[in-house]
C-alpha positions as CSV (number, residue, x, y, z in Angstrom):
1,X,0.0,0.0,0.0
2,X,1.4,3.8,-1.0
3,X,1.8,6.1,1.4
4,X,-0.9,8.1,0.2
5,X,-3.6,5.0,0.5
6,X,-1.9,4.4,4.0
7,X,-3.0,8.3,4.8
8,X,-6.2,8.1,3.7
9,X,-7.3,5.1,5.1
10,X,-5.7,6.4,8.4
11,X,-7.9,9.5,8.0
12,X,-10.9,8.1,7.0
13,X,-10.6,5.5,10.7
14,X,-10.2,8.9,12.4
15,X,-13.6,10.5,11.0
16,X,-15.5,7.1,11.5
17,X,-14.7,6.7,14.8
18,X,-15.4,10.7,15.3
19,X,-18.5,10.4,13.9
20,X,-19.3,7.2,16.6
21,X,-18.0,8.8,19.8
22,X,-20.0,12.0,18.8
23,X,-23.5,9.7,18.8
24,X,-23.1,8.6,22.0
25,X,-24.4,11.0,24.8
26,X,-21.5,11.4,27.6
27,X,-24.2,11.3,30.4
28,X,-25.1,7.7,29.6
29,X,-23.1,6.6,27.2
30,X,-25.8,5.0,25.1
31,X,-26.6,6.3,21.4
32,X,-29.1,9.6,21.0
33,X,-32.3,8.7,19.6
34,X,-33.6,11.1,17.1
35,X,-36.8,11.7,16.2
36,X,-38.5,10.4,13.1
37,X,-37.9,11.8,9.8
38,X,-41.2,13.4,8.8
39,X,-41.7,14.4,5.2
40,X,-41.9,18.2,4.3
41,X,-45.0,19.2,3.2
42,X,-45.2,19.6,-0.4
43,X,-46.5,23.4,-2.0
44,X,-47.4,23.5,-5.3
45,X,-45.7,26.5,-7.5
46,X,-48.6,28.1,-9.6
47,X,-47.5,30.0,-12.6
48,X,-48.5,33.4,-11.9
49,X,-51.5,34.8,-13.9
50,X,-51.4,36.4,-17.6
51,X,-52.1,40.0,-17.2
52,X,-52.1,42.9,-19.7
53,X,-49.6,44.2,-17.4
54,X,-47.2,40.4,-17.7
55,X,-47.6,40.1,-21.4
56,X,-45.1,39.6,-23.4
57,X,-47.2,39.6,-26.3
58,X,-45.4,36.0,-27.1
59,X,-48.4,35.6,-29.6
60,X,-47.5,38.8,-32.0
61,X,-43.9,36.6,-33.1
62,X,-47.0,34.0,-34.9
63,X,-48.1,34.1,-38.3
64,X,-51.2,35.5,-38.5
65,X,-53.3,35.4,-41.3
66,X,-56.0,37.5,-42.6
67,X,-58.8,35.6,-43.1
68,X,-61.6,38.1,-42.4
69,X,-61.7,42.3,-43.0
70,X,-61.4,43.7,-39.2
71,X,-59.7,47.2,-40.6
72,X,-56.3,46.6,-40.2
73,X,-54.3,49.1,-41.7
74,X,-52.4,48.7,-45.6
75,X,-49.5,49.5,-44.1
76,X,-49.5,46.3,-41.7
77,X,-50.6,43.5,-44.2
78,X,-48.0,42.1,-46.3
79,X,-48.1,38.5,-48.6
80,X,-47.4,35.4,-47.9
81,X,-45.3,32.7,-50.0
82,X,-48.8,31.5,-51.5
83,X,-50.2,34.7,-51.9
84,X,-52.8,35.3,-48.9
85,X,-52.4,37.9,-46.8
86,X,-51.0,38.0,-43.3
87,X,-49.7,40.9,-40.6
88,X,-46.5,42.1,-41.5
89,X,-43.6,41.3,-39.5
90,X,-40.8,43.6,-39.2
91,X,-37.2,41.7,-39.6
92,X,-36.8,41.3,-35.7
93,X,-39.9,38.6,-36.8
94,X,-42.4,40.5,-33.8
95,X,-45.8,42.1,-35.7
96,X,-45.7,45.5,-36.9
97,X,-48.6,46.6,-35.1
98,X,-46.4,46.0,-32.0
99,X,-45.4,48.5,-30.0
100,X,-42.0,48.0,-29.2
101,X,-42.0,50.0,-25.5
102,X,-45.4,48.8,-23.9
103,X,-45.6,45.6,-26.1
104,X,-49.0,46.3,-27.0
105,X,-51.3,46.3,-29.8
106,X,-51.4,49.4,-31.5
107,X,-54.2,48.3,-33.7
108,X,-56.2,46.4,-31.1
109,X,-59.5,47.8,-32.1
110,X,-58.7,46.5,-35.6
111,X,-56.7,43.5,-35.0
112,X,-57.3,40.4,-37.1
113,X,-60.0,37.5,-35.9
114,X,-56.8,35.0,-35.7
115,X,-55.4,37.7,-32.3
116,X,-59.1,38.4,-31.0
117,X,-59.4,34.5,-30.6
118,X,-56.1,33.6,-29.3
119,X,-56.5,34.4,-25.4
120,X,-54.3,35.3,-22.8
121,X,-53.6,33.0,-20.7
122,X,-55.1,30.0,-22.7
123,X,-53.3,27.0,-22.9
124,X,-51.9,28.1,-26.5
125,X,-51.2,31.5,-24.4
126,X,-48.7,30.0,-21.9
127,X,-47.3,27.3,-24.0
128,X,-45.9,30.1,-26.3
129,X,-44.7,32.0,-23.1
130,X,-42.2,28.7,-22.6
131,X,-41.5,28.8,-25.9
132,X,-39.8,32.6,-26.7
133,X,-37.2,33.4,-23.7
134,X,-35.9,36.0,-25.4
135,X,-39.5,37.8,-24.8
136,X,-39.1,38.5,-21.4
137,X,-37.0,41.6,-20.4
């Protein structure tokens, strides 16, 4: 055995019988009972709620096609590969209509049937949220 192996074995007797003097109580000299392990209550994490004020309009990086006349604006609709028309995305891929600072609609009132029935919070809400990280500030 090297010298090394002969030193750690040494040390590890040392900290074993440490660790057996230091269970027994010195009054009595017989081992300390501990209580019994309980298990720690479990707490379920919500996700907090989808508010106007927590959006981070994950939903205006979609395609959105134009499928019925709501009024959006000329200068928001552009074409797509096969000709129908959808909201133009600026080259940062987020909707035009978006404003940039609040991240809100600036065409609500007009915005397209697709955004009217996509809801905040839904389930296609939040699994978008997971999807774009780069959507949260």
């Amino acid at each position: 055995m090297s010298l090394r192996c002969a030193c750690w074995a040494l040390l590890w007797q040392r900290l074993l019988r440490l660790a057996f003097i230091s269970a027994f109580t010195p009054e009595t000299g017989s081992a300390l009972h501990c209580a019994p392990m309980t298990n720690i209550p479990l707490t379920e994490i919500t996700e907090p709620a989808v508010t106007c004020s927590t959006c981070a309009a994950c939903c205006c990086q979609l395609e959105v096609m134009l499928i019925t006349d709501t009024g959006v604006p000329e200068r928001f609709i552009d074409n797509d590969d096969w000709g129908g028309e959808v909201m133009l995305r600026l080259d940062d891929g987020w909707c035009a209509a978006l404003d940039r600072n609040t991240m809100m609609c600036t065409i609500y009132e007009n915005r397209p049937l697709i955004c009217r029935e996509f809801e905040m919070g839904d389930v296609e809400c939040l699994n978008e949220r997971k999807g774009i990280t780069t959507a949260y500030r």
